[in-house]
C-alpha positions in Angstrom: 0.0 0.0 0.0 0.9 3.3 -0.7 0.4 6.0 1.5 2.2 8.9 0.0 -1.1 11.6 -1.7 0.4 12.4 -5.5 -1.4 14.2 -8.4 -2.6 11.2 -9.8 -4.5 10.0 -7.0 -5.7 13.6 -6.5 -7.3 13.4 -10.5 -8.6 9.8 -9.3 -10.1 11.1 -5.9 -12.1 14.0 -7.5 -14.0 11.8 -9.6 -14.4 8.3 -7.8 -12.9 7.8 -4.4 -13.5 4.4 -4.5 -11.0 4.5 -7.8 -8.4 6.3 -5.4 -8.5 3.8 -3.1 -7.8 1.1 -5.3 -4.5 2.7 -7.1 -3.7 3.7 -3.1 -3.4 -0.2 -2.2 -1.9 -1.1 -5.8 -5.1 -3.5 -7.1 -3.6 -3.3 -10.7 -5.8 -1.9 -13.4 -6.4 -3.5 -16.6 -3.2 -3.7 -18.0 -4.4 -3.5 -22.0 -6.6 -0.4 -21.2 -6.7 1.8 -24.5 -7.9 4.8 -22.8 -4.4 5.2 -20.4 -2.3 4.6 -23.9 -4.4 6.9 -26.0 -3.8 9.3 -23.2 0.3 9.1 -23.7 0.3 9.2 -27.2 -2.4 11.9 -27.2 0.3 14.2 -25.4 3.3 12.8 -27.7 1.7 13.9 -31.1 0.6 17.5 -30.0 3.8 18.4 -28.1 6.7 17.2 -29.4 9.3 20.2 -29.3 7.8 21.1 -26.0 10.4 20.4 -22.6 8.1 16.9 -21.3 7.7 14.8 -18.7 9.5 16.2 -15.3 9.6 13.5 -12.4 10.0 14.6 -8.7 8.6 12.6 -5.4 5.1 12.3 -6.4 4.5 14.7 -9.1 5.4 13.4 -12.6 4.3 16.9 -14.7 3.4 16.6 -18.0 4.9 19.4 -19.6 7.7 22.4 -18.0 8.7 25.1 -19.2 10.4 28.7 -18.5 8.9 32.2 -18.5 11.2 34.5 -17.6 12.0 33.6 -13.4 8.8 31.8 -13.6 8.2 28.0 -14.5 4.8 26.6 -16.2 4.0 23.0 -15.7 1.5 21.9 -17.3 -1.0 19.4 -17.7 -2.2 18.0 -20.9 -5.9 16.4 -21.2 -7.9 14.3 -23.9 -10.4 16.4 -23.6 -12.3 18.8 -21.1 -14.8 16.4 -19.7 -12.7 16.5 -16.5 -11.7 20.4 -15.5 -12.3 20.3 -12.1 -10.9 17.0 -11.5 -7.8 18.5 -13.4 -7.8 21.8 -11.6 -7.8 19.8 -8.5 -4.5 17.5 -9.7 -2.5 21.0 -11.2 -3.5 22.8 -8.0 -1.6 19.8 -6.1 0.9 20.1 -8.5 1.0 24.0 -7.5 0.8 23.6 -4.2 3.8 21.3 -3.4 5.8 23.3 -5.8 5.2 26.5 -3.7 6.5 25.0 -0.7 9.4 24.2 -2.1 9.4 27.6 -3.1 9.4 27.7 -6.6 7.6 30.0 -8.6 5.0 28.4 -10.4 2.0 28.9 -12.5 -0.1 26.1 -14.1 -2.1 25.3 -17.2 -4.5 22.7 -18.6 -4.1 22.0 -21.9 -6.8 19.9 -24.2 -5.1 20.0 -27.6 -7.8 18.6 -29.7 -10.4 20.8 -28.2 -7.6 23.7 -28.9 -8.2 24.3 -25.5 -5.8 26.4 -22.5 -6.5 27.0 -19.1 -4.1 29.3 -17.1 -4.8 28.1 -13.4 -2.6 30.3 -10.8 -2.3 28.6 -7.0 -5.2 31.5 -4.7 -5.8 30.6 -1.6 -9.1 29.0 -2.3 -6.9 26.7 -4.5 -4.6 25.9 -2.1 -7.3 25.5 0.9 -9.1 23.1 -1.7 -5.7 20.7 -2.4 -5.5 20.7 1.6 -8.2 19.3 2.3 -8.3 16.9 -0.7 -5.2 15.8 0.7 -5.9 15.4 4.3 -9.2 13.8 2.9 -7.1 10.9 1.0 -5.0 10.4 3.7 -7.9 9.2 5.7 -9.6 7.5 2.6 -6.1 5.6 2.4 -5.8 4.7 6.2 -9.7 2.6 6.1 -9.7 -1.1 5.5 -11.9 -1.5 2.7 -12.6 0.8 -0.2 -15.5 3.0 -0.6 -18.8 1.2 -1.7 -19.1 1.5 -5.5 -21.2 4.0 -7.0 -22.6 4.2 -10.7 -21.0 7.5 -12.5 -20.7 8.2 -16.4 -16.8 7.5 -16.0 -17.5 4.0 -15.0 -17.6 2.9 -18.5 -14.5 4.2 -19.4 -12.9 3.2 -16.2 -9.8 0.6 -16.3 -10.9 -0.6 -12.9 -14.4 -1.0 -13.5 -14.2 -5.1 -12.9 -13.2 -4.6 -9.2 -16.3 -2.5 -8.7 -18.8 -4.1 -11.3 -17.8 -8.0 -12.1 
């Protein structure tokens, strides 16, 4: 089990706890889900001469890049069906860049929506990402997962047979 909050789990949390929990305690998705490919390759094709994929302890950002003193990270998306949920995850990414004290800025990008979202860490952000966190710490500490509960993203969902077989 891990017990370490990243911005993945963040995404997860804001639209199916019960999804969270699962990638929290490592149940494996479906390995030969298209959707988590798609998503890769989605990023690959519309960004190519862009600086990519940055890892540091629990962030992996999609995108970095310099303006000026300040760095962008951003975070690119399929499509906007998600905003909050991504909001959320950039915020966290935000968030733990500030206290590291970096100056950061955000922005969501949907490429084949032609779509950008500048999303700057305000204290409503950063009070938001605080207590998502604090509230998958405690999701991650129960026993069992969430019950499941129907939502449109079930159907799409790589761990759909742990909540629906």
């Amino acid at each position: 089990m891990s017990t370490e909050v990243t911005g993945t789990l963040v995404w997860y949390y804001a639209i199916c706890p019960r999804e969270a929990w699962l990638m929290a305690h490592e149940m494996e998705p479906e390995r030969e889900f298209d959707l988590l490919a798609e998503g890769r390759l989605n990023q690959e094709a519309h960004y190519k001469r862009v600086t990519k994929e940055l890892a540091l302890p629990r962030i992996r950002l999609d995108q970095v890049r310099r303006e000026g003193d300040r760095l962008i990270v951003s975070e690119v998306k399929k499509s906007s069906r998600f905003l909050p949920a991504t909001r959320l995850q950039l915020g966290y990414y935000l968030w733990r860049l500030d206290k590291e004290g970096i100056d950061v800025a955000g922005e969501i990008l949907v490429p084949e929506e032609r779509k950008r979202e500048v999303v700057e860490l305000t204290e409503e952000l950063k009070a938001e990402v605080e207590k998502t966190v604090a509230d998958i710490e405690a999701l991650i500490r129960k026993a069992a997962p969430p019950p499941a509960r129907k939502i449109p993203f079930c159907k799409k969902c790589a761990y759909a047979e742990f909540c629906w077989s």
